[in-house]
TIZA-218009 format. One record per residue (C-alpha): residue in one letter; x, y, z. Coordinates in steps of 0.25 Angstrom, whole numbers, plus 5000, padded with zeros to 4 digits. Example, Ala and Ser with C-alpha at 12.3 -4.5 7.8 and 13.67 -1.06 7.14 Angstrom:
! residues 2
A504949825031S505549965029
This chain:
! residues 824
X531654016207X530453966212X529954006225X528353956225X527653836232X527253776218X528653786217X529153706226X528053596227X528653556212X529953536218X530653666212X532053696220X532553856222X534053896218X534753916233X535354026228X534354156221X534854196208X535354346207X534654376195X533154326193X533354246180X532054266172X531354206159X531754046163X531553966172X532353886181X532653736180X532053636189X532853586200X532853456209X533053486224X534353406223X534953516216X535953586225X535553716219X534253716222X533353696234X532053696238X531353826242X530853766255X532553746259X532753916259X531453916268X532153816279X533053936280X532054036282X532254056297X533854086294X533454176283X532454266291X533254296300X534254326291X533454426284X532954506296X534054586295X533754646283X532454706289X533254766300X534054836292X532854886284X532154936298X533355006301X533255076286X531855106287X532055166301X533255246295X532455286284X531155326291X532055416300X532755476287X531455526282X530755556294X531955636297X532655666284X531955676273X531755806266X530255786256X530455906248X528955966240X529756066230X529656026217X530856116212X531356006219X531255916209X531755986197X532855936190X533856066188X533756076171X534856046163X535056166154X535056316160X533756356156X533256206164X533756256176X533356396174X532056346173X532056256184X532656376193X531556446189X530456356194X531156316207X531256456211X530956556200X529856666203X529156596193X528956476203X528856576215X527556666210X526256646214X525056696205X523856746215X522456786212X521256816221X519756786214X518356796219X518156926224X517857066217X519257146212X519057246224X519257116233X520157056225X521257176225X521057196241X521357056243X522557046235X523157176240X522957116256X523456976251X524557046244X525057126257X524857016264X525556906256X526857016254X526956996269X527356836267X528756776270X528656686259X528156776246X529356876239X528056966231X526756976230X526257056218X524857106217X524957256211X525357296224X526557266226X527457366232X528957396235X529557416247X530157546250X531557486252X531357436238X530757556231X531957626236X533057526232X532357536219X532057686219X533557706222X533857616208X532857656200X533857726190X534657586189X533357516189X532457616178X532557556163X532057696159X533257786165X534057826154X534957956150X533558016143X532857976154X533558126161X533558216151X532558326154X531558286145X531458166150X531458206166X530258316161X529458206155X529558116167X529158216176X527958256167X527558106170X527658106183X526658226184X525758126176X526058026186X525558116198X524258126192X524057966193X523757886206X525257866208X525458016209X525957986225X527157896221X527457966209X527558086216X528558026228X529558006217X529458106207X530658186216X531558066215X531157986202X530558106191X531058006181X529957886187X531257776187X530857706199X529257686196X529557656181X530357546188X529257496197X528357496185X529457426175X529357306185X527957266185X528657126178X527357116171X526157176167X525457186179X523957126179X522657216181X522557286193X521257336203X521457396216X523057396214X523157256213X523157156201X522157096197X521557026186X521257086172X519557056176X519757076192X519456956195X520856916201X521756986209X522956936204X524456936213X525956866211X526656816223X528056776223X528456676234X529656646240X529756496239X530156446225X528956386218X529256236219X529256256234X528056176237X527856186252X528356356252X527356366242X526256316248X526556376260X526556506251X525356486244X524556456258X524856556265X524456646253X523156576254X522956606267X523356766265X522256766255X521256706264X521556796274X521256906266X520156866258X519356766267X518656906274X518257006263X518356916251X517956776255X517756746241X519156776236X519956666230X521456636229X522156586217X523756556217X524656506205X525956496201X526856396201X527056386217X525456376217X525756246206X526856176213X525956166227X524756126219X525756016212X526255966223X525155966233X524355866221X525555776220X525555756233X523955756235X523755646223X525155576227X524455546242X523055516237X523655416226X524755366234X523455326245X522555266235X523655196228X524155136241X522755086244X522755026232X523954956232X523754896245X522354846244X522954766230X524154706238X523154666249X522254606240X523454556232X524054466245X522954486255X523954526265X524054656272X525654626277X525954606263X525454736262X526154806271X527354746269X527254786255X527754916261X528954886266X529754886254X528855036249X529155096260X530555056263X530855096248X530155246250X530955276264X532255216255X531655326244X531555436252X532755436260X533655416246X533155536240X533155626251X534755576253X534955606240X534155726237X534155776251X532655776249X531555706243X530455776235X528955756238X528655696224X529655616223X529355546236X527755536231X528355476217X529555416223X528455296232X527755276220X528955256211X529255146222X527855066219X528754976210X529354926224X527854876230X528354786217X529354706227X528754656238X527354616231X528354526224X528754456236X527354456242X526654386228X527854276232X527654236246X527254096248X527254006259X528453916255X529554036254X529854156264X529754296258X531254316261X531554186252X530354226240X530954366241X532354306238X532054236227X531254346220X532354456224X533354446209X532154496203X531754586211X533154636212X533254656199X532054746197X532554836207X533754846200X533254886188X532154966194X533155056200X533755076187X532755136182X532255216194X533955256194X533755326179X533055436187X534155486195X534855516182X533555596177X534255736182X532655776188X532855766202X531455726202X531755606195X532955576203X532255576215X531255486212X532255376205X533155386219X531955386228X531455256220X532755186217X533055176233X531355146235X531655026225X532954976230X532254996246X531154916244X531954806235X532754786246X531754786256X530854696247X532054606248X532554606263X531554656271X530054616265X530454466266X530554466281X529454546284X528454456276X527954346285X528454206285X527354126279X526554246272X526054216259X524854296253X523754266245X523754146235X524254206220X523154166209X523654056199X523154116187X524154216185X525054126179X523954096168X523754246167X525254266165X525554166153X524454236145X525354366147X526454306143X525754246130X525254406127X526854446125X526354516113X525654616120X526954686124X527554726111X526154746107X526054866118X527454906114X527054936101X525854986104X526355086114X527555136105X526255156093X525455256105X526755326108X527155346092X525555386088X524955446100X524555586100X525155606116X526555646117X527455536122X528355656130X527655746138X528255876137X527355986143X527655986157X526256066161X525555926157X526055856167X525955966178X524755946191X524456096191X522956096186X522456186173X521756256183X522856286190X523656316177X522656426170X522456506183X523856536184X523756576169X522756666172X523456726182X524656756175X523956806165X523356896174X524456936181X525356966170X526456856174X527256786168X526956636168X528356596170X528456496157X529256606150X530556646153X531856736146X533156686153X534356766151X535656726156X537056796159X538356766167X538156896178X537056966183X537357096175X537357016161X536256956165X535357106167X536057136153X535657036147X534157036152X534257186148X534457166134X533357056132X532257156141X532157236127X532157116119X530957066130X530257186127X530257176112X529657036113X528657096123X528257216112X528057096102X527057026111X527956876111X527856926128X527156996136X528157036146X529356966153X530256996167X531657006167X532757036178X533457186171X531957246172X532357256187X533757246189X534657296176X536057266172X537157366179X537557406165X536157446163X536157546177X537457586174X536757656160X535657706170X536457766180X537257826167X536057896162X535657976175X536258116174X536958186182X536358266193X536558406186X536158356172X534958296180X534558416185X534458516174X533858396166X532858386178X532758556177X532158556165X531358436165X530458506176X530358626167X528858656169X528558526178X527758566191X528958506201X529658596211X530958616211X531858516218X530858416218X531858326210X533158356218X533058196224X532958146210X534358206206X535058126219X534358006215X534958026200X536358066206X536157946216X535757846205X536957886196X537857826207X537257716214X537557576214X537057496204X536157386207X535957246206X534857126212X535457136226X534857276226X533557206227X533657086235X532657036244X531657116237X530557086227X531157146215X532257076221X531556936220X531156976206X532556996201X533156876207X531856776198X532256846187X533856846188X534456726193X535956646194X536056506188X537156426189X538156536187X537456616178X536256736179X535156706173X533756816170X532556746169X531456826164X529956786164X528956816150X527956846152X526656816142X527556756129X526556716118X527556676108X528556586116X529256526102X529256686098X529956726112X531056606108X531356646096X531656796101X532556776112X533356666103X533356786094X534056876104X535356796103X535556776117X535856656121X535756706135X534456756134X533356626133X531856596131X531156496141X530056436141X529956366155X528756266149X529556226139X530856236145X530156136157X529656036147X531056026141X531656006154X530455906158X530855846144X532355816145X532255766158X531155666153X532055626142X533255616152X532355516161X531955426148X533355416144X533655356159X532555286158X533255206146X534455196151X534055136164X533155036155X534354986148X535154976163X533954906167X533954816155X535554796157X535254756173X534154666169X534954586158X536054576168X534954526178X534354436170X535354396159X534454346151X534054446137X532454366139X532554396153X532954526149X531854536139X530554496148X530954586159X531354726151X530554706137X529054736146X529754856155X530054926141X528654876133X527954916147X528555056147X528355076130X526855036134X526855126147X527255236138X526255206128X525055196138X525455326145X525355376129X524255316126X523455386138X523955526134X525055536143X526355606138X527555546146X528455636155X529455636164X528755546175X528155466166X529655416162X530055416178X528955346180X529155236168X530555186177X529455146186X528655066176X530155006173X530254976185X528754886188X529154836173X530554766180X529954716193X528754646183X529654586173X530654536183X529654436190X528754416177X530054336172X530654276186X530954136183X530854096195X529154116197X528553986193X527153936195X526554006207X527654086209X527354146196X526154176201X526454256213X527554326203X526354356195X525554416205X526654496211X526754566197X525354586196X525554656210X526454726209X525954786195X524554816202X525154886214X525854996203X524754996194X523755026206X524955136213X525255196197X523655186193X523355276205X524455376202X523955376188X522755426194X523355566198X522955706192X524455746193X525055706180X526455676184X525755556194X524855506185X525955496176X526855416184X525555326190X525155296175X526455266170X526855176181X525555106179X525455076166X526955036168X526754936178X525454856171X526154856157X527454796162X526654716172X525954646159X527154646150X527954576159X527154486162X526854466146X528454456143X528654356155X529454236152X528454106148X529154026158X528754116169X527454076166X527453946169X527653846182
């Protein structure tokens, strides 16, 4: 259908009646005004006053959305920054263990401190006042610095246990030799600085139950100490751990954690040690770091971009209302994006609103289409009509690409492919009903340059040059030396080396474990599950005498199984057999008599008390520390148990698979994150497919033709085989939003290939079809370029892909384009 002046002024008629389907690859046969079934373009614009005011009610409606819409986010919406948010929830046990783990696991919740820059004396009085002071806090569970105390409520609920707790009471352990050589030790012990404790609990505790239990639950080698508080191994650091509340994706708890840290340290230190310097890590410390830069790059890009793109639209049509109503269809399609997503998810996540708009830069497509085709003969309602099949069906199968991602399982995903289906169906509709009315009657922009046709028929004569890059591609991606999959989720993490090696250093320091490592035991009960973990602590230990570990954490140090206390409370004597044991144990030992009268009710008392479980210790930090390392999933208890310095993680493997215990496994979080990173990848390719064949079926059933069919899908799939192999080419592995972002690409590749080959476009209407295109490929090549730009991997990988996307399937299009497009 022709719809240019050059058009009409050779005496070319329109079909009353537009096509459904845009029918591309031939053109269409010249009538005679006679014909009944044709008419001349200048008879639908004698209908133009009818038609207007006909199609006002289409903008009214669209007011009364965007009002709705405006008052639903302003009101409604719920933008969420937690990145746990985003997770998908695993798809075997040990996946969601995992993902458990990092939402709200201690790994995620500690924080790493050190304080640099003075001399040690400093440094250990400014972490003991910023230790008392940070205890104080709502919004932190612990705060260990060598200092850390109990309560006196919690020292006796533990005193009052410790013969349930102890691992070292046994029958022997109150036989009278054994009572004589545990008070000989505690005289020994009352010649060293702790001689005031010790002596407050000889009367009660001769055997030394409750501090050899204090000292059995250091967790792990505690790091170098000056002044009573840790410090590092040359004094340069004093070094603490903090254990937060809010679970370690919680962006905005975090910072509001990290901050007022900040501040206790400068209160303390801004006086006496001006010079001192804080240092905080962890994985709380990463996930602020991450998503302030995302956020910080995303509003610098997005602003430069923008500039960008409007200065090349305003040169492109030397009109500022074209411009801005440009924007109508953009912004109509984000409101329709965000309120979807927050119906659907009940929220919409920060990123995905940042990625979501740039997803939607496919629809800035839509009305540049309309604008390169305004002319003074034809209304913008009338040229929008008539260019509306193609455009119809590139939404179409646009959307079902983006739709594949619903289906990914990664919530992620899923939100970006609602958030852009409803942006892309918005702005379609939008671009159809609305933009038309608002152009103004009469408005044409600036005259299109003739010599694109030229420029066009030498691409179509260079054909050769697609299979060409095809093969050459598929040559980088067999021979280069770059992975084609990126499997190693730390590549593609923001978080600087910088960052990463300091909190390295001060878990090295520190003695803790760096959270990669982890034995998982699992059982039906509770109780199973403390036997179980009882039966792998010596096989733990036997690995630790070998040096495959350096230490590990698990849940029956501090809480054993009730079989195991019943044993305990089995092996304490009676009270007459305690005291003629005790009798001869204090043979020739300097104690006054009755001095141990409280510990023979404490032995009679034990022998009867209750035994005790996790509730006993709720609300406290040992508490806290028991429900990390002991947790229910789905129906089921699980132990999780933190290793701690593994230098032979293949060695550690083949151990436990030695044990025979299916119950009992090895994790690697690293590896166990890149496989889950992995399947979900593999899970978005294989939609990815499948929503190319659909897009194939809608497209044959759209065109029905199989060389129409051809010259609109062979450049999307060449274009994305060279995408690939440019990304290859340049050192990029591809990853999971490299593959999201390649439906993007699928979907520029439609919208070009669609009016590349619309029959319709003859002579100067070719032209202006021409000049859209190019548009519209400059628009996402200037938008993506500057994405490209970022030091955030994950953007630069989405803005290089899409670029690259967009100008290859730009050029193949236009090399594949039927001959007869090319010519008036």
């Amino acid at each position: 259908m022709d719809i240019a002046a050059p058009s009409l002024r050779s005496g070319r008629k329109i079909h009353g009646r537009l096509s459904a389907v845009v029918r591309v690859g031939r053109a269409p046969d010249d009538h005679r005004h006679s014909s009944p079934r044709w008419r001349p373009f200048s008879d639908d614009a004698s209908t133009g006053t009818i038609q207007m005011k006909a199609a006002w009610w289409p903008v009214l409606v669209w007011i009364a959305l965007i009002t709705g819409a405006v008052w639903f986010t302003g009101t409604r919406l719920s933008v969420h920054s937690e990145l746990g948010d985003l997770l998908p929830e695993g798809t075997t046990a040990t996946q969601r263990l995992l993902l458990t783990q990092v939402r709200s696991g201690l790994a995620g919740r500690m924080l790493l401190l050190a304080i640099e820059g003075a001399p040690p004396d400093e440094l250990a009085g400014l972490s003991k006042t910023l230790g008392e002071g940070l205890r104080k806090q709502a919004q932190i569970d612990f705060v260990g610095n060598g200092m850390q105390v109990l309560s006196s409520e919690e020292r006796q609920v533990l005193f009052r246990a410790r013969y349930l707790l102890s691992q070292t009471v046994r029958a022997e352990t109150f036989s009278a030799d054994s009572l004589h050589a545990s008070l000989e030790q505690r005289l020994d012990e009352l010649r060293s600085p702790l001689a005031p404790m010790i002596k407050a609990y000889i009367p009660t505790d001769p055997t030394g139950e409750f501090l050899g239990i204090l000292q059995s639950w250091a967790g792990w080698e505690s790091p170098a100490t000056h002044r009573g508080v840790w410090m590092s191994a040359d004094l340069q650091r004093a070094l603490l751990v903090v254990e937060t509340k809010a679970a370690g994706f919680d962006v905005d708890a975090q910072e509001a954690i990290q901050r007022d840290i900040r501040a206790s340290f400068h209160r303390v230190a801004d006086g006496p040690s001006p010079s001192a310097r804080l240092l905080m890590s962890g994985p709380g410390v990463f996930t602020v770091e991450i998503q302030r830069t995302i956020e910080r790059e995303v509003w610098w890009l997005s602003v430069v971009a923008a500039t960008l793109v409007f200065l090349f639209l305003y040169a492109s049509y030397r009109s500022l209302t074209l411009v801005f109503l440009s924007l109508i269809p953009l912004s109509s399609g984000i409101l329709a994006g965000m309120v979807a997503v927050n119906s659907w998810f009940g929220f919409v996540h920060g990123i995905t609103l940042g990625f979501g708009i740039t997803l939607l830069g496919v629809v800035d497509d839509y009305p540049i289409h309309l604008f390169s085709h305004l002319n003074k003969q034809a209304s913008a309602p009338v040229i929008m009509r008539a260019m509306w099949p193609t455009m119809r069906l590139g939404v179409l199968t646009t959307a079902i690409g983006f739709s594949s991602l619903l289906l990914a399982g990664f919530p992620a995903l899923a939100q970006l492919g609602l958030f852009a289906l409803a942006g892309l169906g918005t702005a379609a509709l939008v671009t159809r009903w609305v933009l038309p009315v608002c152009v103004p009657a009469g408005f044409v922009p600036r005259e299109i340059r003739t010599d694109l046709l030229g420029t066009m028929a030498h691409l179509s004569k260079a054909r050769a040059v697609v299979p060409v890059a095809v093969v050459l591609a598929t040559i980088v991606m067999i021979w280069s030396d770059t992975p084609l999959w990126e499997e190693d989720l730390a590549k593609i993490s923001p978080v600087s080396e910088e960052k990463k090696q300091l909190d390295q250093q001060l878990r090295r320091a520190l003695g803790a474990p760096d959270m990669r490592d982890l034995l998982v035991v699992e059982a039906a009960t509770q109780q199973d599950l403390l036997e179980r973990s009882e039966t792998v602590m010596p096989q733990l230990d036997r690995l630790q005498a070998v040096g495959i570990l350096e230490g590990y954490d698990l849940v029956s140090r501090y809480l054993p199984s009730h079989r195991v206390q019943r044993e305990r409370q089995q092996a304490l004597p009676n009270s007459v057999d305690l005291k003629d044991r005790l009798g001869e144990a204090v043979k020739g030992l300097p104690f006054a008599p009755g001095l141990f009268e409280p510990f023979l009710d404490e032995v009679s008392v034990a022998r009867r008390q209750p035994l005790i479980d996790r509730d006993l210790f709720r609300g406290t930090p040992l508490g806290l520390k028991i429900e990390a390392l002991m947790l229910e999933d789905h129906g089921r208890w699980v132990a999780v148990a933190p290793l701690r310095g593994v230098v032979d993680r293949q060695g550690l493997k083949a151990a436990v698979a030695g044990w025979g215990a299916s119950a009992v496994t090895y994790v690697d979080i690293k590896e166990e994150s890149n496989r889950l990173m992995r399947d979900y990848r593999n899970r978005t390719v294989q939609l990815l497919g499948w929503g190319t064949i659909a897009i194939a079926g809608a497209l044959a059933i759209g065109l029905k033709s199989i060389s129409q069919l051809w010259r609109v899908l062979v450049p999307i799939i060449a274009g994305l085989i060279a995408v690939v192999g440019i990304l290859n080419l340049s050192g990029e592995s591809l990853s999971l939003f490299h593959v999201a972002t390649l439906l993007l690409v699928v979907g520029l590749g439609l919208d070009y290939a669609l009016f590349f080959n619309r029959v319709e476009d003859q002579g100067e209407e070719r032209q202006r079809t021409v000049f859209g295109l190019l548009v519209c490929s400059t628009t996402t090549v200037l938008v993506f370029g500057v994405l490209a730009c970022s030091t955030i991997p994950v953007l630069h990988a989405i803005g290089l892909t899409a670029a690259c996307g967009s100008l290859t399937c730009l050029l193949f299009a236009g090399f594949l384009a039927g001959q007869d497009s090319h010519v008036s």
